[in-house]
C-alpha positions as CSV (number, residue, x, y, z in Angstrom):
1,X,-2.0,5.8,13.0
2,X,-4.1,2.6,11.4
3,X,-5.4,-0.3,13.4
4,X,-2.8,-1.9,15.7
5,X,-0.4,0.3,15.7
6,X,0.6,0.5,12.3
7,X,1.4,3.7,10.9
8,X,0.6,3.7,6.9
9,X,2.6,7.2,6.6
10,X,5.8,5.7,8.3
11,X,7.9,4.8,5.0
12,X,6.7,8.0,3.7
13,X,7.6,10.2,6.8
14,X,11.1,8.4,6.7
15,X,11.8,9.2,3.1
16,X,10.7,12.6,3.9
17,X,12.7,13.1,6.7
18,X,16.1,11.2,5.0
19,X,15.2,14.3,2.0
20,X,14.6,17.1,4.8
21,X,18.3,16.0,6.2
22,X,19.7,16.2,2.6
23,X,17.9,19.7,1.9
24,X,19.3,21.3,5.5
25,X,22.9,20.2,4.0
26,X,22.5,22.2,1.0
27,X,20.8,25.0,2.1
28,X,23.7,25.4,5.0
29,X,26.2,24.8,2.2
30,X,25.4,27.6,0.3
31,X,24.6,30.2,3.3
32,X,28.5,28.9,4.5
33,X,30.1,29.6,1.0
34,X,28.4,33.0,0.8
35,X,30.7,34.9,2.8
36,X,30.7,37.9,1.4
37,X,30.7,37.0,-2.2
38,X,27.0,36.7,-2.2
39,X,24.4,34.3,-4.1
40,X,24.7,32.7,-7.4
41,X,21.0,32.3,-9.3
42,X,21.6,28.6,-9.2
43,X,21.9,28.6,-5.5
44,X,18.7,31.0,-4.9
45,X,16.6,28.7,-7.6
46,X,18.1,25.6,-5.6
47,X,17.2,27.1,-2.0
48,X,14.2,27.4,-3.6
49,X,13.3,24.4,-5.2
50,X,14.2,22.6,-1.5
51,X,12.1,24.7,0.3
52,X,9.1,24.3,-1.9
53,X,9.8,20.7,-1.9
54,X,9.3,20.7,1.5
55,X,6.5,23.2,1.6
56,X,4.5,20.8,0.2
57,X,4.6,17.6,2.2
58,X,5.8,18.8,5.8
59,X,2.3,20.0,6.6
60,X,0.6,16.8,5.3
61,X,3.0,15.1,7.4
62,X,2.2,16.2,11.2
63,X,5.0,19.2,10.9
64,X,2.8,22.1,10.8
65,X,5.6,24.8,11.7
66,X,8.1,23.6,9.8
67,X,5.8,23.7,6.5
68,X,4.6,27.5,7.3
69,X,8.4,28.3,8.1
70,X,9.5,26.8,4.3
71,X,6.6,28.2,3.1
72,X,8.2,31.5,4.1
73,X,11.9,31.1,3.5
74,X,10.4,30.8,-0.4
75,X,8.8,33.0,-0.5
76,X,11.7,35.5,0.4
77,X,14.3,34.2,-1.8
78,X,11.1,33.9,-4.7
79,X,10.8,38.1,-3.9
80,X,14.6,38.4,-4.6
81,X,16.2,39.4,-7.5
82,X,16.9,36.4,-9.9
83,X,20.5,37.3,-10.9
84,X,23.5,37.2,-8.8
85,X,22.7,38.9,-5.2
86,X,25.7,40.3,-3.6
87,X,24.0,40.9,-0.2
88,X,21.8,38.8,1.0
89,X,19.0,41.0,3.2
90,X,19.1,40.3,6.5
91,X,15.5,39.5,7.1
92,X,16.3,36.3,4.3
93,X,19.0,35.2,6.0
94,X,17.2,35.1,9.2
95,X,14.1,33.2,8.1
96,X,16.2,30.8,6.3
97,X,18.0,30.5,9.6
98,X,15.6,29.8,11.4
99,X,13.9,27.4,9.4
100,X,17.3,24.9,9.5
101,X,16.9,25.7,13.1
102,X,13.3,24.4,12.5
103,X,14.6,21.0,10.3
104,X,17.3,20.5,12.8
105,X,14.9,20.4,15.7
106,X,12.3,17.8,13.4
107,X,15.2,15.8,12.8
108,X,16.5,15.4,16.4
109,X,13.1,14.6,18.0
110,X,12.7,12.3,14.7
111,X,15.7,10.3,16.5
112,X,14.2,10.6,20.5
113,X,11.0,9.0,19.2
């Protein structure tokens, strides 16, 4: 925080965190609509493209975790096979899990503090 009080990364952690909510939504969307039918290559290169997004600021932001965790989930679906995947592996799933565990948990303390 700057003199008095003042936190200079306050509108920017506020954007950030108005994004992360928007990112969890899509991200949960597409797991939901899988189902059995599996992933589209739009949907991995949007899972993607939010995770990276996030990747990048999270850290610089004060959340360490959640940066290393959406560092990881793209890094999974990166390692997948760009076409249609009918099933997604298990160990994707679970990291991408766990990191809207990890935005959920960011957002709610976002709204304690």
């Amino acid at each position: 925080q700057g003199q008095g009080g003042h936190d200079p990364l306050a509108p920017i952690r506020r954007s950030f965190l108005s994004h992360l909510a928007d990112r969890c939504l899509a991200i949960d969307a597409i797991l939901e609509r899988d189902d059995g039918r599996g992933i589209t290559a739009e949907e991995r290169d949007l899972i993607i493209h939010h995770t990276h997004k996030t990747a990048g600021i999270a850290a610089s932001l004060g959340y360490e975790d959640l940066g290393r965790l959406a560092g990881d989930v793209e890094s999974a679906w990166v390692h997948m096979p760009s076409g249609h995947v009918d099933v997604t592996p298990d160990p994707v799933l679970e990291v991408t899990r766990r990191f809207l565990d990890e935005i959920e948990r960011v957002l709610d303390e976002d709204l304690v503090a």
